[in-house]
N, C-alpha and C positions, 0 to 999 in steps of 0.2 A: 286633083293632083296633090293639091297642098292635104287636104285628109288622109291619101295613101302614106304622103312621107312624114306624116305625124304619127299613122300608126304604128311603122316601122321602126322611129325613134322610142316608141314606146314599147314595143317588144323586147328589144335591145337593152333597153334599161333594165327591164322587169328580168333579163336572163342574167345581165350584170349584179343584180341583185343576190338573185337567187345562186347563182358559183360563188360569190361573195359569202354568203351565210354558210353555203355547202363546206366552204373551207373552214370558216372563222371554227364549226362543230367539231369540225376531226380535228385541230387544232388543239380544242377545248377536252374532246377526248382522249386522244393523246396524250397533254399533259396528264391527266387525271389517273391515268395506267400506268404512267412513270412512275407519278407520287406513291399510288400504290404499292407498285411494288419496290419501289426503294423502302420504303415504308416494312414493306414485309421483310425484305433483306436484311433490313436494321434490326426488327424484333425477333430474325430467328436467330443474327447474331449473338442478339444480346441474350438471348436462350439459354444458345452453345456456352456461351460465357459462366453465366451464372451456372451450369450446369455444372459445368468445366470448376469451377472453385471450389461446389458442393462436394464433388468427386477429388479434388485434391484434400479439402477438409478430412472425409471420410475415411476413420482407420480402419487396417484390415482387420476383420473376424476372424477369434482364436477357430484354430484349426481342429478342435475337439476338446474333449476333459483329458486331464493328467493329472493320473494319481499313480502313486508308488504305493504297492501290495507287499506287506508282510507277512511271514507265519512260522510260528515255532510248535513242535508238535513233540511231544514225547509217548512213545507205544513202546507197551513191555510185548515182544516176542517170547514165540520158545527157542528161537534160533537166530542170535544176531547176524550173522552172513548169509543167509539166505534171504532176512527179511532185508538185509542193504544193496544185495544184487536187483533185488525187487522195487529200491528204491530208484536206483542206478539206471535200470530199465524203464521204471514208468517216465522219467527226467529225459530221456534222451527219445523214447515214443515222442513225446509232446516237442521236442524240437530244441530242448532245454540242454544246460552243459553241469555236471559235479564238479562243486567247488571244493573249499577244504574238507578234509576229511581225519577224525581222531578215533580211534578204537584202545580202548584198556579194559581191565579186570578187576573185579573189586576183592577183598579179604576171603569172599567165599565164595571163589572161582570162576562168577558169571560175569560176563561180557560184556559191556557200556563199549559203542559207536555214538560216534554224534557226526553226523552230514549235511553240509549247505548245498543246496538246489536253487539253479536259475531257470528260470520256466519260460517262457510267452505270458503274456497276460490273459490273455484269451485260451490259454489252458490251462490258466491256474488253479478254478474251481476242483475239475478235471483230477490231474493230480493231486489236490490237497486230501479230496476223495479218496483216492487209492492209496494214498498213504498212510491213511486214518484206519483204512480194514487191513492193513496187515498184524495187526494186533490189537488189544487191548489198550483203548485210550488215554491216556493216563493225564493230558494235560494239552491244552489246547490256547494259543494267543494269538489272534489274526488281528490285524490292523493294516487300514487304505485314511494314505494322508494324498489329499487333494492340494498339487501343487503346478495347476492351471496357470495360479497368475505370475506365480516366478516363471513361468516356462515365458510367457509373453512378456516380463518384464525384462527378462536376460537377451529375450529378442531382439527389441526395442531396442534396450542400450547397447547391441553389438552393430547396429544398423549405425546410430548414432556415431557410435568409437570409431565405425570403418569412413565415415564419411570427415570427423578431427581427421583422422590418418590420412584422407586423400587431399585433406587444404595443407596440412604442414605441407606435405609431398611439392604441391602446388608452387607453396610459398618458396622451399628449398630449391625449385626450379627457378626463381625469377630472384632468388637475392643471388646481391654482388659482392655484397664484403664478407671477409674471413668470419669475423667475427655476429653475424649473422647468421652463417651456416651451421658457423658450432653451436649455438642455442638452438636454433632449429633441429638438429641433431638429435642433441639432448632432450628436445620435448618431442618427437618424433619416437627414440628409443623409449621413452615410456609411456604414450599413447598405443604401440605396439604390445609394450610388454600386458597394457591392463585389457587389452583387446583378446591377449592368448589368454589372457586368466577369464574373463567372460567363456570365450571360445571352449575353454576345456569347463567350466559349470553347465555351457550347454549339453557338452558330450555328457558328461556323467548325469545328468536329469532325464537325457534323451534313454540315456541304459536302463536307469533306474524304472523311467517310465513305461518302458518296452519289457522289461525283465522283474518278475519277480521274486524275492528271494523266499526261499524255505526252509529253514533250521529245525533237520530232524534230531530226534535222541531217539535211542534206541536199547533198551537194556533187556536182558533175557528174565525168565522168571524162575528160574534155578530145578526147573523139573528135572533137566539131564545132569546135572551134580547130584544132585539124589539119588538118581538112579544108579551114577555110578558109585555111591558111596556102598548102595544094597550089592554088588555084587564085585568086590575088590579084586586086583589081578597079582600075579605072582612080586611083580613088582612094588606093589604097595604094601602087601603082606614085609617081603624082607623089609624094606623100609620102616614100615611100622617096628619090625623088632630088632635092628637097628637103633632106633630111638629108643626104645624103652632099655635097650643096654647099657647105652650113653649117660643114662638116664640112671639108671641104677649105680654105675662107677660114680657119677658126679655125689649121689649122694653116699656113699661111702667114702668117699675123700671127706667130704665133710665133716662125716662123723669123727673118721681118724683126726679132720687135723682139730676137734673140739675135744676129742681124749687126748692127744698130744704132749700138753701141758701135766697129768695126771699122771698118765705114764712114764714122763720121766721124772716126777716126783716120786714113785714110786720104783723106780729103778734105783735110783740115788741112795734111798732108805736100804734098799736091798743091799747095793752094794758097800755102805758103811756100816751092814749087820754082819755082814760077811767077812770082811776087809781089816775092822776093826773092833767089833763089839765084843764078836764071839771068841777071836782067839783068846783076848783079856779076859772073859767069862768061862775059857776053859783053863787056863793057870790059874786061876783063882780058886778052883773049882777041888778040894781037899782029894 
């Protein structure tokens, strides 16, 4: 009897044990899956974090090249309006607008135009082409000035100016005395004024950038003055002799008024031979 209730206290222990240990492990497990992953939650934290700073650090990338495209072209035509409608048309094909525009004549009858063309950039080549075979080249300037980093620098500082402009704003909302506001005011009115001066350097860089200009000339080569010199019309004819009439009075006036002086010396003579010489040279006269 005493053997039986000795083995059974000994069973009981051994099972006390053994739930004992079974617990003390998931316990021990447990903990260890917490630290973990707290563990993990911390360093992906701290990940996001550092990512998160890298990505505030990091400026944005310009958004491509800027460059503003020149070109001055001078071609002798044989027909200045025709070769400018021609111009007129390849400019507005490509998407482009005519700018100023001057047309005169020189001492021997032929035509000088000179016209400014705003193009695309992307069809500048394009047209510069087509404006080069309408005639005889006679003179040729193209120039691309790369101005990338003012474009991003004008950026920048308008990002800047607008975010002065929203703490004045800020500040003007929370002062209380008069004489606060009014300085405020004042630095406010000219944080605005140098934000629209930014403002309109970005427009005109933006035009410039987008838009190429082209300054043609244009002058004829005088083959149709010639032609019409070889075959004159009724009108030029009277004309012509017209001028040589005018032409011939003027020089007889001339002459008359360079005898002028002689002939009335010589009237003078005449009339004191007449007057006074000769009646006394005929009483004298036996």
């Amino acid at each position: 009897m005493i053997q039986v209730v000795a083995g059974l206290v000994l069973a009981l222990a051994l099972a006390l044990a053994g739930c004992t240990s079974a617990g003390g492990g998931a316990d021990t497990d447990s903990g260890a899956g917490g630290d973990d992953k707290a563990a993990g939650l911390q360093a992906e934290g701290n990940g996001k974090s550092a990512s998160g700073s890298k990505a505030d650090r990091k400026q944005p990338a310009p958004t491509g090249t800027h460059i503003i495209r020149t070109a001055k072209l001078t071609v002798r035509v044989k027909d200045v309006p025709d070769a400018l409608d021609d111009a007129r048309r390849a400019a507005e094909d490509a998407g482009g607008i005519v700018g100023n525009e001057n047309t005169s004549r020189d001492d021997e009858g032929r035509e000088r135009s000179r016209v400014v063309l705003r193009v695309p950039q992307d069809k500048y080549e394009d047209v510069l082409a087509a404006l080069e075979g309408t005639g005889k080249l006679l003179g040729k300037d193209a120039k691309a000035q790369d101005v990338t980093d003012q474009v991003v620098d004008v950026e920048s500082r308008i990002k800047s100016q607008r975010a002065s402009v929203a703490r004045v704003r800020e500040l003007m909302d929370r002062a209380t005395k008069l004489s606060d506001v009014v300085t405020l005011e004042g630095e406010l009115s000219t944080r605005q004024s140098d934000l629209e001066a930014l403002l309109a350097q970005q427009e005109s860089l933006k035009d410039r950038t987008s838009m190429a200009t082209i300054t043609l000339s244009l002058t004829e080569n005088g083959t149709k003055a010639d032609a019409g010199d070889d075959d004159p019309s009724f009108g030029d004819a009277l004309g012509g002799g017209w001028d040589a009439f005018v032409t011939a009075l003027r020089w007889i006036a001339i002459v008359l008024a360079a005898a002028l002086p002689f002939a009335a010396v010589v009237a003078l003579l005449a009339l004191l031979w007449l007057r006074v010489i000769r009646p006394r040279w005929r009483r004298r006269a036996p």
